[in-house]
C-alpha positions in Angstrom: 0.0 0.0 0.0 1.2 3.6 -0.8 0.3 6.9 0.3 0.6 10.0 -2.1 0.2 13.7 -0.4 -1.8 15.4 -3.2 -3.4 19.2 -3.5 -6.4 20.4 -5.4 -6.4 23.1 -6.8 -6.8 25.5 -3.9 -4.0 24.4 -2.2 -5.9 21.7 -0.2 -4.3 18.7 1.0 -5.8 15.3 -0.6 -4.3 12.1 0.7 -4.6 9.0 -1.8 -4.3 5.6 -0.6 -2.8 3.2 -3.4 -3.3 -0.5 -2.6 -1.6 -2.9 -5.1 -2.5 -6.2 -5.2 -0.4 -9.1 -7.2 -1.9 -11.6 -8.9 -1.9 -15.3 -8.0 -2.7 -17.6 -5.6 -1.1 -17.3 -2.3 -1.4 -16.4 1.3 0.8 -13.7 2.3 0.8 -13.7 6.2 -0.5 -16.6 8.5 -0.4 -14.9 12.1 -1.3 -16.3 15.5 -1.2 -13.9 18.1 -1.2 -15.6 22.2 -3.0 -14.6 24.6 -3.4 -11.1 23.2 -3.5 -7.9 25.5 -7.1 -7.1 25.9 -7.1 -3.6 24.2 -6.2 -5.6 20.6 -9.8 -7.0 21.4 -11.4 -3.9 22.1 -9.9 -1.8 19.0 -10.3 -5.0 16.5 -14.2 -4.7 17.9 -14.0 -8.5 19.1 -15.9 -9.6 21.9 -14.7 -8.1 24.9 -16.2 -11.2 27.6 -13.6 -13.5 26.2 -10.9 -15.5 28.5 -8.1 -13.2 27.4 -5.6 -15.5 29.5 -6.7 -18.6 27.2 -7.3 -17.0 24.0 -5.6 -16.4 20.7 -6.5 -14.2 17.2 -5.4 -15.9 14.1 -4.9 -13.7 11.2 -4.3 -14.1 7.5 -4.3 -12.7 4.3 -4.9 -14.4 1.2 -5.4 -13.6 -2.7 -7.6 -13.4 -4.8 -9.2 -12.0 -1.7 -12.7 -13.9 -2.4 -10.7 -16.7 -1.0 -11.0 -15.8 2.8 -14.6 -16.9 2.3 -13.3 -20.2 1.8 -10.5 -20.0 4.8 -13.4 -19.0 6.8 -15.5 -22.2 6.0 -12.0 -24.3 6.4 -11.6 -22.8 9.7 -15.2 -23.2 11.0 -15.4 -26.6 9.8 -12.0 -27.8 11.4 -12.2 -26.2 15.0 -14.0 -24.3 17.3 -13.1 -20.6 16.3 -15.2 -17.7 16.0 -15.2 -15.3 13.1 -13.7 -12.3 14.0 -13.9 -10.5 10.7 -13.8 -11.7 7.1 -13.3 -9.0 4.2 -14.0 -10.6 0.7 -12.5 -7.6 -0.9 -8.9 -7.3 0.9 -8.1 -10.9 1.1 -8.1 -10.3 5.5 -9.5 -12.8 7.7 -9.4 -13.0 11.6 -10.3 -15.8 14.0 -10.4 -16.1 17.8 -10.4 -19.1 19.8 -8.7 -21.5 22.1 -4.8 -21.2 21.2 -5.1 -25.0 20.0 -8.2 -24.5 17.7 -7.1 -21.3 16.1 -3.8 -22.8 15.5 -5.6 -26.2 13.7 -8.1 -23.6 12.2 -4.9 -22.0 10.1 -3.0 -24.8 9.5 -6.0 -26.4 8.1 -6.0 -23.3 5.5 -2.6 -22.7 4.5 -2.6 -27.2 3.7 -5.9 -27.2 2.2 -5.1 -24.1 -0.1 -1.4 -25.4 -0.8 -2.5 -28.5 -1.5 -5.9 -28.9 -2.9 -5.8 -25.3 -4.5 -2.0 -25.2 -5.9 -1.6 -21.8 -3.5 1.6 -20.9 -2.6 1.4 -19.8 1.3 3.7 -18.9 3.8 4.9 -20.4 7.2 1.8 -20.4 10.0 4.1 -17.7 13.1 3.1 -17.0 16.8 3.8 -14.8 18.3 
């Protein structure tokens, strides 16, 4: 993504985001974040009664972006997660769950869409 400072024509400042997307078939980041801090909760607009102490958010992105429809069925179908947020247009998915489920949740994903799909994906981190 780029950012371009641009001005109209009297003298106001325009900014203009640029997202650029590459075509293929791959997954670009495959995140699991541990027992998260309960303010990424809060400003993701999770839900805020979870057991922060025994939680975890999995995150990924994936293109074509239409794709994280099909992560999200993976996930749902391999473990007890909950969708967090799904966005068929930027390729972003996010899961919550036990550390355990979210963690079968994504590697189900990044084998399913490696192998069944021909993506090319990256390694599953934790963080």
């Amino acid at each position: 993504m780029k950012l371009e400072e641009l001005r109209t024509s009297g003298g106001d400042h325009l900014t203009r985001i640029v997202q650029e997307i590459v075509p293929g078939k791959q997954i670009t980041m495959a995140h699991i974040i541990c027992s998260p801090d309960p303010v990424i909760y809060q400003k993701l607009g999770l839900d805020p009664r979870v057991d922060y102490e025994h939680s975890a958010v999995g995150i990924i992105t994936i293109s074509p972006s239409e794709t994280a429809i099909i992560a999200a069925d993976i996930c749902m179908k391999k473990s007890a997660i909950e969708i967090g947020f799904i966005d068929r247009f930027s390729g972003t998915l996010i899961i919550t769950g036990r550390m355990a489920d979210v963690s079968v949740a994504l590697e189900s994903v990044l084998e399913y869409t490696e192998n069944v799909m021909g993506f090319t994906v990256c390694n599953l981190t934790k963080a």
